[in-house]
C-alpha positions in Angstrom: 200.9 -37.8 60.9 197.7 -38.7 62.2 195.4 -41.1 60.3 191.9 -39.3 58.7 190.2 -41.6 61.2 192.0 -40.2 64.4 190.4 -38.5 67.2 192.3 -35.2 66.0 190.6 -35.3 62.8 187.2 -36.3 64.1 187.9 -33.7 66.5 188.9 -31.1 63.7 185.8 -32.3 61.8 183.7 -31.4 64.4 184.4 -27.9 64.0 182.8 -26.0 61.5 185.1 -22.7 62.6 188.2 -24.9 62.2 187.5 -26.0 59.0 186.3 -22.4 57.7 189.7 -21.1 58.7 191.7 -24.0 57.1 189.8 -23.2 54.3 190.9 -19.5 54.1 194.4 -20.8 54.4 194.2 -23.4 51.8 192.6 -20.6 49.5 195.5 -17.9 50.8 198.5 -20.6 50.7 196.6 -21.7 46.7 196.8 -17.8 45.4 200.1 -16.7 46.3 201.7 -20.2 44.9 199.7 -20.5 41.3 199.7 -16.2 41.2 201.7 -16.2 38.0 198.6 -18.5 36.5 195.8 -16.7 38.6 196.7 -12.9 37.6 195.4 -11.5 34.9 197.7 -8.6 34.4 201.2 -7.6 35.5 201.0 -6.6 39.2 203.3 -3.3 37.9 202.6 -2.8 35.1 200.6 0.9 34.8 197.9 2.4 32.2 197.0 5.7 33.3 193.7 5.8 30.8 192.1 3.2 32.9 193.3 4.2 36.7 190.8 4.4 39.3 188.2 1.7 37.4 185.6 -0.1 39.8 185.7 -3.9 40.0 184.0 -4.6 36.3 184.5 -7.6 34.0 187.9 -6.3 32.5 189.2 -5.7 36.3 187.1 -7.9 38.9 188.5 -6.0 41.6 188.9 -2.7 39.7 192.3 -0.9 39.6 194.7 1.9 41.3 195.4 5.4 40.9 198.1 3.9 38.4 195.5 1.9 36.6 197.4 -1.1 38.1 195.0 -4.4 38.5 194.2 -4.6 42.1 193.6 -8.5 41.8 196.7 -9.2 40.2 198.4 -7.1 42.7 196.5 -8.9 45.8 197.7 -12.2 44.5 200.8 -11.4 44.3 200.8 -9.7 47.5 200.0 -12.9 49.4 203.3 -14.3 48.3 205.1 -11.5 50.1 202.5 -11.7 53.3 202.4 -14.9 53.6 206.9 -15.7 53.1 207.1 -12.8 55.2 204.9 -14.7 58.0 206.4 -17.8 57.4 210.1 -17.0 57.8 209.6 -14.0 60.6 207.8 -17.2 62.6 210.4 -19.8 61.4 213.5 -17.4 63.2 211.4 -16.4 66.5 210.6 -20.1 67.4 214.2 -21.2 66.4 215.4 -18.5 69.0 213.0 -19.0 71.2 213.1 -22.8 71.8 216.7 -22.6 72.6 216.9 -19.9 75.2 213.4 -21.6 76.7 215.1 -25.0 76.4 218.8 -23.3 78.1 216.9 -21.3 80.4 214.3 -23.8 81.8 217.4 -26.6 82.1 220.5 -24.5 83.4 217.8 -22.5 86.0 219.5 -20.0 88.4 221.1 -16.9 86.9 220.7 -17.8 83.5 217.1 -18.5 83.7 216.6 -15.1 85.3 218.9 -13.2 82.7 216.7 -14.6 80.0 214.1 -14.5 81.5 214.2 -10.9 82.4 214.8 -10.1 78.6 212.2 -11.5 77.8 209.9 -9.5 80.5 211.4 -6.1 79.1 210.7 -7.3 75.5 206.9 -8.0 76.7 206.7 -4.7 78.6 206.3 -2.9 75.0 203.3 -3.4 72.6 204.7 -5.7 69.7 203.8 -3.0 67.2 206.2 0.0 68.8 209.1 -2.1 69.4 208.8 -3.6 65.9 208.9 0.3 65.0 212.1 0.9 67.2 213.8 -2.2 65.8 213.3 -1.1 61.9 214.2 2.6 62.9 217.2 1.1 64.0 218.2 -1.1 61.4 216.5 0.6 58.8 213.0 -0.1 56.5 212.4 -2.7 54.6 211.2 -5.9 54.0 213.9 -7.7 55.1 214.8 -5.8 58.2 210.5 -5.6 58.8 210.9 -9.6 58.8 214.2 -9.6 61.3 211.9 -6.8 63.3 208.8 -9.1 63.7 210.7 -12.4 64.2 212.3 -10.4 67.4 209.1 -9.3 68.7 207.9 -12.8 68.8 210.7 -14.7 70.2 210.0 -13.7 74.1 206.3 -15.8 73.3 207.9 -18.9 72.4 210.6 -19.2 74.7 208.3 -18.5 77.9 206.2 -21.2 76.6 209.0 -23.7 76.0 210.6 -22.6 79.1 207.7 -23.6 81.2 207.5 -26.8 79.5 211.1 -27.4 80.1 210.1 -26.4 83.9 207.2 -29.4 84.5 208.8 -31.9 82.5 212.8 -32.0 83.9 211.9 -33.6 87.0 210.2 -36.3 85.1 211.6 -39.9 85.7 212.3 -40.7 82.0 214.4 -37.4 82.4 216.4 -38.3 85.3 216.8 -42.5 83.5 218.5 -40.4 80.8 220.9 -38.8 83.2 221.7 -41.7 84.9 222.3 -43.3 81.8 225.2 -40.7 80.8 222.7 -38.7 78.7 224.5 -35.5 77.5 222.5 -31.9 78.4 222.5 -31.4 74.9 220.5 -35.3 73.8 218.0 -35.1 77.3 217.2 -31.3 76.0 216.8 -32.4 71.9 215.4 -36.4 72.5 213.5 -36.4 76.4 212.4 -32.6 76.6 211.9 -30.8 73.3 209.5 -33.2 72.1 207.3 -32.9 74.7 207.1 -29.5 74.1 206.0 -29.5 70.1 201.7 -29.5 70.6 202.0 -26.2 72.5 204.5 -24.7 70.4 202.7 -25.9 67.0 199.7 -24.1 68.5 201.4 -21.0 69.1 203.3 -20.7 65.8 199.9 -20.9 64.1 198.3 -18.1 65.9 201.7 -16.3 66.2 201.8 -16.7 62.2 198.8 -13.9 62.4 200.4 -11.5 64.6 203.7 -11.4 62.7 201.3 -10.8 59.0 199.3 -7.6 61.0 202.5 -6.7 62.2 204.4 -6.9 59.1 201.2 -4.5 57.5 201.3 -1.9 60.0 204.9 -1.5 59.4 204.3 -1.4 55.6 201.4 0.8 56.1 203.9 3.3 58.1 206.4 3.2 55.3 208.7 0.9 57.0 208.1 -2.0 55.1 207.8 -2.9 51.6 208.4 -0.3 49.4 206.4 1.1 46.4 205.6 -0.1 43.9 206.0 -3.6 45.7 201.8 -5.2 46.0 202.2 -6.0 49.9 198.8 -5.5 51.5 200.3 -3.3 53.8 201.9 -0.6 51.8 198.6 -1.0 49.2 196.5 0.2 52.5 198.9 2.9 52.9 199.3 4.6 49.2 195.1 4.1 48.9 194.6 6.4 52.3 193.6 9.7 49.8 191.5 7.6 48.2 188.6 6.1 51.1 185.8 8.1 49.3 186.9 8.4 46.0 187.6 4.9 45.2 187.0 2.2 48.3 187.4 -0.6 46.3 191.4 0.6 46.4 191.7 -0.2 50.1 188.8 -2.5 50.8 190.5 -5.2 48.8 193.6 -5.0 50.8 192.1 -4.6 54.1 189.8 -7.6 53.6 192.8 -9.8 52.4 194.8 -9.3 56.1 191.3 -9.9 57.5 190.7 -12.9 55.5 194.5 -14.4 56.6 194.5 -13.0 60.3 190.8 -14.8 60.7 191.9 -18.0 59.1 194.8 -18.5 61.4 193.2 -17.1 63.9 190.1 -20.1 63.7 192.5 -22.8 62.7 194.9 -22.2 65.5 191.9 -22.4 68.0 190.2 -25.5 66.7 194.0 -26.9 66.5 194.7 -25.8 70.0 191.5 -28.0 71.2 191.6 -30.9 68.8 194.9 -31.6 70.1 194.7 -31.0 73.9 191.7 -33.6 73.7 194.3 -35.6 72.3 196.1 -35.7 75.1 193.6 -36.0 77.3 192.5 -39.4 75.8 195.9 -40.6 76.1 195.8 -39.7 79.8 
């Protein structure tokens, strides 16, 4: 891990965008562990007498149609956003840095197979053929997660597939072949690790995607389930409720904004702190 006096900290440091979107995170990744501490009420729990309250000092974000506690239920809600994120991302770069890896090394028919799955995957917006997958397999949270991590795989294993492309030529490459080198320990020790900067970039950004993704489905009722606080399917059951009660659906809407921008910022100033770390090494 880089030292705090580094040139990718300086660099990181040197970016006020950066920092305000690793600050959403920490906040983000800080309420959905300690939400059993932070909520004040039982994200389920119901009391008709008091549904519908703006944000006051019994409710600081007010409550539901089912007098439910909107803050407690956000909180909450980030664990699901957030794991859901975490593992769709975890599966699509697993998949995809090994059929980049196997496609970039073998080449010929296999790269073209792969690759031209990958081009058809591509061909359809994210959101519609994470829609065809769960009408498929069925809704969900769990099949929304296998949906997403799909939808994201063709990303990561263009982008390790190039990699593999520019860097298998590459004399340390070929000194591991000559030295008896398996496919399989030139692939894992001389090629994959070359490859991590992009892909750590991409996961970050990608980690955005797959939480809008994951909200639109549970908006649509593909998703998460009611009574279940996932931002997505709390957008979705406040809809009737826009002029009535904002507060219902502003809250939820501004916590996929909050994590979509934080991402969003930290992956770019993470993207260019560490490509001007590579730049001073060359």
């Amino acid at each position: 891990m880089p030292s705090v006096s580094s040139p990718f900290w300086q660099s990181m440091r040197r970016q006020p965008l950066a920092l305000t979107g690793g600050g959403l995170l920490a906040l983000l990744a800080l309420a959905a562990l300690l939400a059993p501490l932070l909520a004040p009420a039982d994200p389920l729990a119901q009391d008709l007498q008091r549904r519908l309250q703006p944000p006051s000092a019994a409710h600081w974000l007010g409550t539901d149609e089912f007098g439910r506690d909107i803050l407690s239920r956000l909180l909450y809600g980030a664990r699901i956003s957030l794991r859901l994120g975490l593992l769709a991302i975890a599966a699509a770069l697993g998949a995809g840095i090994l059929l980049g890896l196997w496609a970039g090394y073998r080449g010929g028919w296999t790269d073209s197979l792969i690759m031209r799955l990958m081009d058809l995957m591509l061909a359809f917006p994210s959101i519609l053929l994470a829609i065809a997958i769960v009408a498929v397999i069925g809704p969900g949270i769990d099949n929304v997660m296998i949906a997403v991590s799909i939808v994201l795989i063709p990303q990561f294993a263009r982008l390790v597939r190039g990699a593999v492309l520019s860097i298998r030529e590459l004399n340390y490459v070929e000194a591991a072949r000559a030295l008896g080198a398996s496919d399989r320990q030139i692939l894992l020790r001389a090629i994959l690790p070359n490859c991590l900067v992009p892909l750590v970039v991409q996961a970050t950004l990608s980690l955005a995607t797959a939480i809008l993704d994951a909200a639109g489905l549970s908006f649509l009722g593909l998703g998460a389930q009611p009574p279940a606080p996932e931002w997505g399917a709390m957008l979705s059951g406040s809809r009737d409720l826009l002029l009535r009660a904002p507060w219902v659906m502003a809250f939820p809407g501004l916590a996929i904004f909050a994590a979509a921008l934080g991402l969003n910022l930290f992956g770019d100033g993470l993207r260019d702190a560490l490509d001007s770390r590579a730049k001073r090494r060359r």
